[in-house]
C-alpha positions in Angstrom: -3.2 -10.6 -13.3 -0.2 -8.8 -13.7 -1.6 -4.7 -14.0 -3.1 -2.4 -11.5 -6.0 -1.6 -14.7 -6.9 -5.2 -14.6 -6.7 -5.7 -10.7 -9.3 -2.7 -10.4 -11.6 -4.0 -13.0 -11.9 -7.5 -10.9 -11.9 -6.2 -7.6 -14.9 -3.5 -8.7 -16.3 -6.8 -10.7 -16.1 -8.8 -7.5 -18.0 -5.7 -5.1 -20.4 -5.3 -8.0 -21.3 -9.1 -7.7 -21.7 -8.8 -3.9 -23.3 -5.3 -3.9 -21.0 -3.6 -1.7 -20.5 -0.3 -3.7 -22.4 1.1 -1.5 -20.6 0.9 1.4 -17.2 1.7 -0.3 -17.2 5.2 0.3 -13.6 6.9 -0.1 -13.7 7.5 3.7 -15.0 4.1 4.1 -12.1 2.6 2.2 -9.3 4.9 3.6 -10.3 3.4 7.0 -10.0 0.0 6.1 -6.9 0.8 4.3 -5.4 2.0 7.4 -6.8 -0.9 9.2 -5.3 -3.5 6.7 -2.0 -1.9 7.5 -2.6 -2.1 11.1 -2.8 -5.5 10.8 0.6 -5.9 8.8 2.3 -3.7 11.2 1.0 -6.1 13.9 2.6 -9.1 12.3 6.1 -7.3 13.2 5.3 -6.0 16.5 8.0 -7.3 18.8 9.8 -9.1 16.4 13.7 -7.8 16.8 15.5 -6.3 13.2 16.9 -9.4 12.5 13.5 -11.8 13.2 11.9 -8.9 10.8 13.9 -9.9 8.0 13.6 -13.9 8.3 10.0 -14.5 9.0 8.8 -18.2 9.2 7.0 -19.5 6.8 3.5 -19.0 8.3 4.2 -15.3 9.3 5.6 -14.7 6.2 2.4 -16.0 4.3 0.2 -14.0 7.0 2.1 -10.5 6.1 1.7 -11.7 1.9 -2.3 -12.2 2.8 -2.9 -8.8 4.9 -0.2 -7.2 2.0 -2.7 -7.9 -0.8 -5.7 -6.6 1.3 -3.8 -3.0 1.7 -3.2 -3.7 -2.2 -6.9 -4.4 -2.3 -8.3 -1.6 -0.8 -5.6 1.0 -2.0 -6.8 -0.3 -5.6 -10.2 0.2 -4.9 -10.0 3.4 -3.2 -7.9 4.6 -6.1 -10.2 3.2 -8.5 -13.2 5.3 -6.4 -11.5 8.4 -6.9 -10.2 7.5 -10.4 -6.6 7.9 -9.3 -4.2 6.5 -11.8 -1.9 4.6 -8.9 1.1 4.2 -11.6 1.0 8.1 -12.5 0.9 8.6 -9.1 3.8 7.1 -8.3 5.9 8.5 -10.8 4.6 12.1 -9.9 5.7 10.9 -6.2 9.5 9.9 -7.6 10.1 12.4 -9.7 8.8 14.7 -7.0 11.1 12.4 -4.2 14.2 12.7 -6.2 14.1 16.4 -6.7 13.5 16.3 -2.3 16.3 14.2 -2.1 19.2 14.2 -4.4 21.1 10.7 -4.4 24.7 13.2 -4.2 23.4 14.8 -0.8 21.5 12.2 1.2 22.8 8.8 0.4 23.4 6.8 3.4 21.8 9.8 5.3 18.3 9.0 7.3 17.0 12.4 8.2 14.3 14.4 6.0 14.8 16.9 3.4 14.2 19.6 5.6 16.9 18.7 8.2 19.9 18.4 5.9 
């Protein structure tokens, strides 16, 4: 699978099969959306910059498995709401790039309101 269309379709086909529609709510999935994050943000906790970028093998195959639940339950939620994720995204850049021309912030951390 190589689409976010596609994923959607097999992850609803997959809560269809179980019957779980029910309980996927938009708040119910934005929850476990933030939890799923939680737990990638966990994975890190402690680790120094440097440990960060050259996980291990099995920490690095934990963060891929609780990566593709936040995908999974961003799809969904998305799906839910019938929120084109790709459109979304482009809205967001084009939107980002106006906030933040390349010419005034590269190399510069702070937000567009502080520059």
């Amino acid at each position: 699978m190589r689409d976010l269309p596609e994923l959607a379709a097999r992850v609803r086909e997959f809560v269809a099969e179980r019957d779980w529609d029910r309980f996927h709510s938009p708040k119910n999935l934005a929850m476990a959306l933030s939890v799923e994050a939680s737990e990638v943000v966990e994975l890190f906790q402690w680790l120094t910059e440097e440990e960060s970028a050259a996980l291990d093998d099995d920490r690095h195959r934990r963060v891929a498995e609780e990566l593709a639940d936040v995908l999974w339950f961003l799809v969904r939620l998305s799906d839910r709401l019938d929120i084109d994720l790709l459109e979304a995204a482009e809205r967001k850049l084009a939107a980002n790039a106006a906030k933040y021309p390349a010419d005034r912030v590269r190399g510069d951390a702070r937000k567009y309101d502080e520059y």
